[in-house]
C-alpha positions, -999 to 999 in steps of 0.1 A, spaced: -105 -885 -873 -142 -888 -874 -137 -901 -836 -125 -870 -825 -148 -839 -846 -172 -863 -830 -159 -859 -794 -158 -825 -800 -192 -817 -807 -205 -839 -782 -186 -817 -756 -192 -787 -777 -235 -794 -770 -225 -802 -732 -214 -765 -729 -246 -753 -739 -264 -773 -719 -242 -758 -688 -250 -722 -696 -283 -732 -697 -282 -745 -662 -263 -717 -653 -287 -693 -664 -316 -712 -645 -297 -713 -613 -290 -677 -614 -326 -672 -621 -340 -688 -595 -313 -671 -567 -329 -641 -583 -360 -653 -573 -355 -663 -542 -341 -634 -531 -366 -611 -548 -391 -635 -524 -378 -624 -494 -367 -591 -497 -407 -589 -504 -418 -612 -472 -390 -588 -449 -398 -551 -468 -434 -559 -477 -453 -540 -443 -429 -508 -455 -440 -509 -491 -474 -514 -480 -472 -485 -458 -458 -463 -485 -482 -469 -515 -511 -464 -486 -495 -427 -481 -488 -421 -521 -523 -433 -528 -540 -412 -497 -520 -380 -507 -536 -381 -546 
């Protein structure tokens, strides 16, 4: 019986380990895409806060 609470808490750690992976990977996707959104929209951004700035 111990055998088997014992399993179960073994896989019951393993699961938070996952999310915790999980949560990482989504993370860095966020990243990543946050990266080049920035590299493709940055000269338009740029643009922008040069008129916003110019106009105060």
């Amino acid at each position: 019986m111990s055998l088997v609470s014992a399993l179960i808490s073994a896989l019951h750690s393993d699961e938070e380990g996952q999310g915790l992976a999980e949560y990482a990977l989504i993370l860095a996707l966020i990243a990543i895409v946050a990266i080049v959104a920035l590299i493709f929209l940055g000269g338009q951004v740029s643009k922008i806060l040069s008129t916003v700035g110019n106009s105060i």
